[in-house]
C-alpha positions as a printed Julia matrix, in Angstrom:
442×3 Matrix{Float64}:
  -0.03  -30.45   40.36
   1.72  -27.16   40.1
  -0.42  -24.17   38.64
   1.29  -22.25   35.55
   1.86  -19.28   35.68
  -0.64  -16.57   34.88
   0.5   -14.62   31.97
  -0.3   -10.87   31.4
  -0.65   -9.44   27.63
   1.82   -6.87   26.99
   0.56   -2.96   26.82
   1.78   -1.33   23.75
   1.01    2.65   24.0
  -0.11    3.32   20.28
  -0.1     7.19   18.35
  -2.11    7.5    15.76
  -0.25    9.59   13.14
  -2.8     9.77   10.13
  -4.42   12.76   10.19
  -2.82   13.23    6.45
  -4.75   10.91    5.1
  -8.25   11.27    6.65
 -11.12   12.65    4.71
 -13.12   15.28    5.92
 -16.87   14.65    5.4
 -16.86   17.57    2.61
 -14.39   16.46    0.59
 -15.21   18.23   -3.11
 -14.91   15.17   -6.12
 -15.24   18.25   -8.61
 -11.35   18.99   -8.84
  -9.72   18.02  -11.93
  -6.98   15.05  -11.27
  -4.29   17.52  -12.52
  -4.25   19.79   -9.42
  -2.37   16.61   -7.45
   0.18   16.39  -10.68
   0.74   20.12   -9.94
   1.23   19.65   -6.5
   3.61   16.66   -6.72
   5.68   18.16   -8.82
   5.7    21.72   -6.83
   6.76   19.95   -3.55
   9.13   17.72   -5.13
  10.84   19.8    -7.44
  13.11   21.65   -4.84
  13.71   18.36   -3.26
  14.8    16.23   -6.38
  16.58   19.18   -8.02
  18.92   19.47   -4.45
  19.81   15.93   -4.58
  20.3    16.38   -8.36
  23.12   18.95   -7.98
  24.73   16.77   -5.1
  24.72   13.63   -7.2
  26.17   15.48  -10.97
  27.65   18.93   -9.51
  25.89   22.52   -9.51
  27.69   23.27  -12.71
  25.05   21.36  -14.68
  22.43   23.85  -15.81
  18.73   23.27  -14.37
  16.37   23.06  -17.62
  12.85   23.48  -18.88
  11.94   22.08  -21.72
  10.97   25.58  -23.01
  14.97   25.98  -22.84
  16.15   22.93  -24.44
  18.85   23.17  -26.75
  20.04   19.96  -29.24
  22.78   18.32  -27.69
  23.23   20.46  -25.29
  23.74   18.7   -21.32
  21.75   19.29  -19.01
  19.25   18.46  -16.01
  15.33   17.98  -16.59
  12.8    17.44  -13.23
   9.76   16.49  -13.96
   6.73   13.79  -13.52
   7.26   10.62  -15.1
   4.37    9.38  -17.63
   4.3     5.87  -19.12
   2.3     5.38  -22.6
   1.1     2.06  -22.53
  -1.18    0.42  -25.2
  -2.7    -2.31  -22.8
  -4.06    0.21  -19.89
  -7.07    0.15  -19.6
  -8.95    3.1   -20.88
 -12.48    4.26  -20.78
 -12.35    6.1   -23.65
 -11.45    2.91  -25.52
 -14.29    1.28  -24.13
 -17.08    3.63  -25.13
 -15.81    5.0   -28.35
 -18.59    4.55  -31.36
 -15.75    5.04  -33.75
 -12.68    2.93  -33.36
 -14.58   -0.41  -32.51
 -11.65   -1.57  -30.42
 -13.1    -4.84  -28.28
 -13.34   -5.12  -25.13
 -10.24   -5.17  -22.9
  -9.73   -8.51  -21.08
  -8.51   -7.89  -17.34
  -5.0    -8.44  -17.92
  -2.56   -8.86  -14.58
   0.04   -6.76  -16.29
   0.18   -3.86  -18.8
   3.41   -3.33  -19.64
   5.07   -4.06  -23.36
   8.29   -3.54  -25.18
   6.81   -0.95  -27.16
   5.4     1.11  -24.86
   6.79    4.78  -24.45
   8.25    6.48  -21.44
   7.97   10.21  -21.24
   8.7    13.24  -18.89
   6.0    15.85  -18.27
   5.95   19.59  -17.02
   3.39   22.37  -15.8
   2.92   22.73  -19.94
   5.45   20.47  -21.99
   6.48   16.57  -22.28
   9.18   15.02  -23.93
  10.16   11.32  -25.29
  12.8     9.63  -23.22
  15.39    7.49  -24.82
  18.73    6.15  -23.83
  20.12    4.99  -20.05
  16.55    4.92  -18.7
  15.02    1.13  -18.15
  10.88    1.94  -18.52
  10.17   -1.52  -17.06
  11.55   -0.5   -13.98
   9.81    2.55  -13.47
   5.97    3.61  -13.25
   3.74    6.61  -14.08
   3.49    9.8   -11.39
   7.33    9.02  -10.29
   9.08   13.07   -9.96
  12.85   12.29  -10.94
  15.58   14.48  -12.38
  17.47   13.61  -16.09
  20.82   14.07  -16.65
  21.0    14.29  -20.91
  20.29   15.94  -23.82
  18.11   16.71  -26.22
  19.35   14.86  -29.56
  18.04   15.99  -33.55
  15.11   13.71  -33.08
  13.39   15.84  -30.55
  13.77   13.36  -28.09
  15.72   13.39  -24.41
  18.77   10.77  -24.42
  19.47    9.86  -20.88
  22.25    9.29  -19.68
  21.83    8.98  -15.76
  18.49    9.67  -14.09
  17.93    9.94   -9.89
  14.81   10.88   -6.87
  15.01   13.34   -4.23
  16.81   12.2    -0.93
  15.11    9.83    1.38
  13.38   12.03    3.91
  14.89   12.45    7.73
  13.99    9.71   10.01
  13.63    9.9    13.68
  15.88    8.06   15.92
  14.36    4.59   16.65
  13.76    4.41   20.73
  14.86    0.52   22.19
  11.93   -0.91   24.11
  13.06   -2.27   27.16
  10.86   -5.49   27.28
   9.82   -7.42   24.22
   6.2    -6.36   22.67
   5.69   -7.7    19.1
   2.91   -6.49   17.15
   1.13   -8.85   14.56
  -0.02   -8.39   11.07
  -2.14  -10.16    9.05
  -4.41   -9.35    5.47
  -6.35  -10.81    3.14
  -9.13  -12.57    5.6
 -10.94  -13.08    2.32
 -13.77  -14.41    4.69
 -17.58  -14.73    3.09
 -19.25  -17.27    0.67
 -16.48  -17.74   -1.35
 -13.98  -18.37    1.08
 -11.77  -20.76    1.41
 -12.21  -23.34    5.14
 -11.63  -20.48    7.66
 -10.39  -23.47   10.21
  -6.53  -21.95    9.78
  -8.37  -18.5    10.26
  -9.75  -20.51   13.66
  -6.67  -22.0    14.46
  -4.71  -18.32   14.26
  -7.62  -16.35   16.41
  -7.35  -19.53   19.35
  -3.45  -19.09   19.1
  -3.52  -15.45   19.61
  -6.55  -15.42   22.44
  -3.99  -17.8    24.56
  -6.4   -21.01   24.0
  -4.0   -23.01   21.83
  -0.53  -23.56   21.71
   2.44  -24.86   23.57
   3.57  -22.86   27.29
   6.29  -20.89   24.81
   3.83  -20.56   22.15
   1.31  -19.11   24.82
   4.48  -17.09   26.38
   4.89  -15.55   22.96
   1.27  -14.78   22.19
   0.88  -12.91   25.53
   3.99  -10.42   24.34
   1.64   -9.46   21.23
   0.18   -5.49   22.27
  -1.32   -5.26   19.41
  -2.62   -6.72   15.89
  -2.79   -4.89   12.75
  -5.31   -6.29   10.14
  -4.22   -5.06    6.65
  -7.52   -4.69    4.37
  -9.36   -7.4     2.31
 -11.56   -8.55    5.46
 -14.47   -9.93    3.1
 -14.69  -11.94   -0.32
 -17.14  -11.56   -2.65
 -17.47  -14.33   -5.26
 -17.87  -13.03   -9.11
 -20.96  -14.66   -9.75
 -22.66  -13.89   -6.99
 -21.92   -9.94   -7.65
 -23.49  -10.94  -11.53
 -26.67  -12.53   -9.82
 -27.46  -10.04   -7.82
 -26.98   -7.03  -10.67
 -29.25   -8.99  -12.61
 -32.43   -9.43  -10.35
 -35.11   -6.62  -10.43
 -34.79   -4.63   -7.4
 -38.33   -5.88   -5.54
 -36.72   -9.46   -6.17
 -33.49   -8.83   -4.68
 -34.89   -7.02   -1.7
 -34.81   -9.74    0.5
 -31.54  -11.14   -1.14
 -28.42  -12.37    1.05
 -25.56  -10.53   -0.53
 -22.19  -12.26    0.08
 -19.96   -9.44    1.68
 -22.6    -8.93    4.53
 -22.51  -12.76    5.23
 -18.76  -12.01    5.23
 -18.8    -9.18    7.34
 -20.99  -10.82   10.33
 -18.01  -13.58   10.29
 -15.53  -10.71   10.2
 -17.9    -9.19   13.53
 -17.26  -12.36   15.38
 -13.81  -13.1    14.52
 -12.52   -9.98   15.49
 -14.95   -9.62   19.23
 -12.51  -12.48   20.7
  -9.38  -10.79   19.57
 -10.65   -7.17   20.89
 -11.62   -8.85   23.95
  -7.98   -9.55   24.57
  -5.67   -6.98   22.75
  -5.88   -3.89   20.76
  -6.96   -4.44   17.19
  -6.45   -1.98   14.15
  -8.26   -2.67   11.11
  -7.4    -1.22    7.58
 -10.16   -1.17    4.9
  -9.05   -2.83    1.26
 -10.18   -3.51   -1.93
 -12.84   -6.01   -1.43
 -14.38   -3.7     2.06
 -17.35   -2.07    2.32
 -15.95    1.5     2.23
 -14.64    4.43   -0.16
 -13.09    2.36   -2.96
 -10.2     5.62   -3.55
  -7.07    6.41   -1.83
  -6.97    7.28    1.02
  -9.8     4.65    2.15
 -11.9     5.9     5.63
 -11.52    3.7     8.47
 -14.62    1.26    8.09
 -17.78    2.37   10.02
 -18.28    0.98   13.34
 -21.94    0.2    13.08
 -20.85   -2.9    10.73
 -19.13   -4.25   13.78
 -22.2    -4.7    16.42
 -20.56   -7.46   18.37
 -16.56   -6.41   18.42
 -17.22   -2.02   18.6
 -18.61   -3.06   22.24
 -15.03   -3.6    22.97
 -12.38   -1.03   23.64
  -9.57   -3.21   21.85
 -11.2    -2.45   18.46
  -9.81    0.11   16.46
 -10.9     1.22   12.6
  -7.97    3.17   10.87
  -7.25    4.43    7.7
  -5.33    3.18    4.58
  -3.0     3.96    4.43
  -2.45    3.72    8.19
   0.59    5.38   10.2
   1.17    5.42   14.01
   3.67    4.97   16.77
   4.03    1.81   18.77
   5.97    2.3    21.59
   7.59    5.18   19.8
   8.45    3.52   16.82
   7.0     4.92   13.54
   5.16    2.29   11.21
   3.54    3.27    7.67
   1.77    0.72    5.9
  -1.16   -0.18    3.15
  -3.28   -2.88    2.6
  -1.26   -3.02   -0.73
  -3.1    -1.93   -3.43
  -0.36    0.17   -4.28
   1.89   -2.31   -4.11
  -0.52   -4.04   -6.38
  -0.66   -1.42   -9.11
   3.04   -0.8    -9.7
   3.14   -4.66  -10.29
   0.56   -3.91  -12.93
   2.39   -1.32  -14.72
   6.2    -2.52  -14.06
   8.08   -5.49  -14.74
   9.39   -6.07  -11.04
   8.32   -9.19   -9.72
   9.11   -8.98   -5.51
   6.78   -6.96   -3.47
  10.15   -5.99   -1.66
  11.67   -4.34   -4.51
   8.58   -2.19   -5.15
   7.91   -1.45   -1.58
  11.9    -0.28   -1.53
  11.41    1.54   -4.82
   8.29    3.49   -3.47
  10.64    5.03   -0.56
  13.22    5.53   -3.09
  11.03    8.03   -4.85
   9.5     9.12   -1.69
   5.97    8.54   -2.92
   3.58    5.74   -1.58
   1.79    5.72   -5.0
   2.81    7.08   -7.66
   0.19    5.42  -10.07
  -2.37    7.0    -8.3
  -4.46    8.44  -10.28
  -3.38    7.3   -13.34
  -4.25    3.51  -12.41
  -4.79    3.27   -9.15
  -7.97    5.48   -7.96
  -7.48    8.37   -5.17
  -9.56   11.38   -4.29
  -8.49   14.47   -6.2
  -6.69   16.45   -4.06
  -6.9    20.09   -4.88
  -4.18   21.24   -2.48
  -1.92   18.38   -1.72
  -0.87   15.26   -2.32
  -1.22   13.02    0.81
   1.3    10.39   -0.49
   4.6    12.42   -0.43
   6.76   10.85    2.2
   8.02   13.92    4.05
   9.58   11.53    6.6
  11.12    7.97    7.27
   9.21    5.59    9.09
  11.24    2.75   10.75
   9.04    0.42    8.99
   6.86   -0.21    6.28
   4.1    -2.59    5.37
   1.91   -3.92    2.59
  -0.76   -6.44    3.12
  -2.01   -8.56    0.26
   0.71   -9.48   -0.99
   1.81  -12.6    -2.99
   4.43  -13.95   -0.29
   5.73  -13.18    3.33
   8.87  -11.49    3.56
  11.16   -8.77    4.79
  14.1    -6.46    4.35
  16.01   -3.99    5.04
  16.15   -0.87    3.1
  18.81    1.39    3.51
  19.48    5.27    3.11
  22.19    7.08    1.65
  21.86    9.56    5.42
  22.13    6.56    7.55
  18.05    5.33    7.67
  16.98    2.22    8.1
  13.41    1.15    6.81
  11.92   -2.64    7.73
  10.09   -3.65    4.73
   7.7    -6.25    5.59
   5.35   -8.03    2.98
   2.18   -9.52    4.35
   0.51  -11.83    2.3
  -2.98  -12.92    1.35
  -4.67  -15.21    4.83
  -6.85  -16.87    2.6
  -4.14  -17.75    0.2
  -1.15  -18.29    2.22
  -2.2   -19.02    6.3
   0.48  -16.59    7.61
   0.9   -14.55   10.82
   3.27  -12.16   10.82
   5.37  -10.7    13.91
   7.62   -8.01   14.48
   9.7    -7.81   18.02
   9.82   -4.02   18.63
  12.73   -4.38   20.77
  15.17   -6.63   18.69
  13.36   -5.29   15.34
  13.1    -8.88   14.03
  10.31  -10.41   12.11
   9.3   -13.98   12.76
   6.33  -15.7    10.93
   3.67  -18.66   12.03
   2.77  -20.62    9.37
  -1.01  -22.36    9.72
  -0.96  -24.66    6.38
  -0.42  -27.82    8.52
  -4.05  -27.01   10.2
  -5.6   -27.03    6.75
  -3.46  -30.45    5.48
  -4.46  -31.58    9.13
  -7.84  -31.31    9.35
């Protein structure tokens, strides 16, 4: 009987590029949330006012609102801000006076009526006109070509970003080495049968599959593991708020039963490739943007292995020279909230179209108050882009007016939709590996 052929994992040299959005262990919460309004709109005003006079001609004046005249053309940059009667609020909820109910958890805010404005250092305005609101989210810097009509409000009649930022040339790997991506493990008490999860980790470690499935699997350098490791069922987070503290002492809370199946799962995979792991929503970490890489005394069994990595979220690093940006998608996630775009594509390609990766933040979506920066400017291209969590699998290409080229690539929910996710650094294609038929199997 002939022997087959021992295969060898491919080595993917990885960079980690995130130092932006790491927290030192002093961080100040004290700062007011204006300071990062400030500083979005200081960095991005020279940017979008450039590609403003490109796009409509230098012979447009540059306005404040302090300089407004009625009917009078003109260009306004500024920060987007979205009035919306169904965000939540926490003024609502504890005002004495107005008796307004309590807001039900609704998946989307957004209403006809609801009123899109543009905001200064000192001054805001009412938009009107060429300008769709459903299509566009709070914290977004963009430049207005209109006027100011008898009404005291802005007609638009074009509106545009700053330029996509320059992107390094993409290097050609000379061998194929795929990296893998997967999110949404959604692993504890509530969790759905993790035998797909089991089915995925024996396919990867090389002790399940076909000789070209196995072939493939040894070309992965590296998995990326996009937030949302744990699950914590609703009532069991009720229960154990409830219970007196001296009775819950000895209490087993869901997202540490979780987290000791996340432990195991991920000491075979470190045992046989390099592993980064994103904190999400549902993680035991800093609930704001940017989230600190998990802690690696929750991981007794897999942090004995070199192959384990905890990074941040947003995470950003070169493999094998190639730049990749991603999130485990709650940003993604909060535009969806506060737009009317349905395909996680579309809002990832709309997020590099205003060169922010979250403009909601921290309107909606909660960040750490910057005082001299905002961390989420994209002051360069990556060659692809990522969001885990997502509803659906997919990918695209996003184009540049200067010639970039950005892989979108949506990663959806494990738990939800039993999905691994590769991406052939060499050819730059993106094939997926569906595990449904182990569940329907079983």
């Amino acid at each position: 009987m002939e022997d087959k052929p021992k295969l060898q994992r491919a080595v993917c040299q990885v960079d980690d590029v995130s130092d932006r959005f790491r927290l030192d262990s002093a961080r100040n919460f004290r700062p007011q949330y204006a300071n990062i309004y400030f500083q979005r709109l200081a960095v991005m005003r020279d940017r979008v006012e450039s590609a403003a006079q490109k796009r409509w001609g230098s012979n447009l004046p540059l306005k404040k609102l302090s300089d407004l005249e009625p009917n009078e053309l003109g260009i306004l940059v500024g920060t987007l801000y979205k009035e919306m009667e169904m965000k939540p609020s926490i003024l609502k909820e504890i005002s004495e006076d107005t008796e307004v109910p309590v807001q039900p958890i609704l998946p989307r805010y957004t209403q006809d009526n609801d009123t899109l404005l543009l905001e200064e250092e000192s001054q805001r305005i009412v938009l009107v006109g060429n300008i769709d609101m459903h299509q566009l989210v709070t914290g977004i810097t963009i430049a207005l070509l209109g006027y100011e009509d008898d009404e005291g409000k802005f007609q638009v009649k074009e509106y545009g970003f700053a330029d996509i930022p320059p992107q390094a040339k993409r290097p050609i790997p000379e061998a194929d080495c795929y990296i893998g991506f997967i999110s949404g493990l959604g692993l504890g008490p509530a969790s759905a049968p993790v035998f797909a999860l089991d089915m995925c980790i024996e396919m990867l470690t090389g002790q399940l599959g076909t000789e070209e499935e196995q072939r493939k699997m040894s070309q992965i350098g590296a998995l990326v593991i996009a937030g949302s490791l744990i699950i914590v069922a609703e009532d069991d987070r009720r229960e154990h708020a409830k219970k007196a503290k001296y009775l819950a002492r000895n209490a087993t809370v869901g997202s540490i039963e979780g987290m000791l199946a996340v432990d195991e799962m991920l000491s075979q995979i470190a045992a046989c490739m390099d592993v980064y792991v994103m904190p999400g929503a549902n993680d035991p970490g800093n609930y704001m943007l940017p989230q600190r890489a998990l802690h690696y005394c929750m991981f007794p069994m897999s942090n004995k292995s070199s192959g384990l990595h905890l990074v941040t979220n947003p995470f950003e690093a070169d493999f094998n020279g190639i730049r990749i940006l991603g999130t485990s998608g709650q940003n993604i996630s909060d535009i969806y909230r506060n737009s009317r775009i349905e395909d996680p594509l579309v809002m990832m390609g709309k997020t590099v179209q205003w060169t922010h990766l979250a403009p909601t933040a921290p309107d909606t979506l909660a960040c750490v108050p910057f005082l001299d920066r905002d961390p989420f400017i994209l002051d360069d291209t990556p060659h692809v882009y990522f969001a885990g969590n997502q509803a659906s699998a997919g990918h695209r290409w996003f184009k540049g007016n200067e010639g970039q080229r950005i892989l979108l690539v949506s990663i959806p929910e494990y738990h939800r939709t039993p999905v691994l996710t590769l991406l052939n650094l060499r050819s730059m294609k993106v094939e997926t590996m569906s595990f449904e038929d182990a569940i329907q199997n079983k």
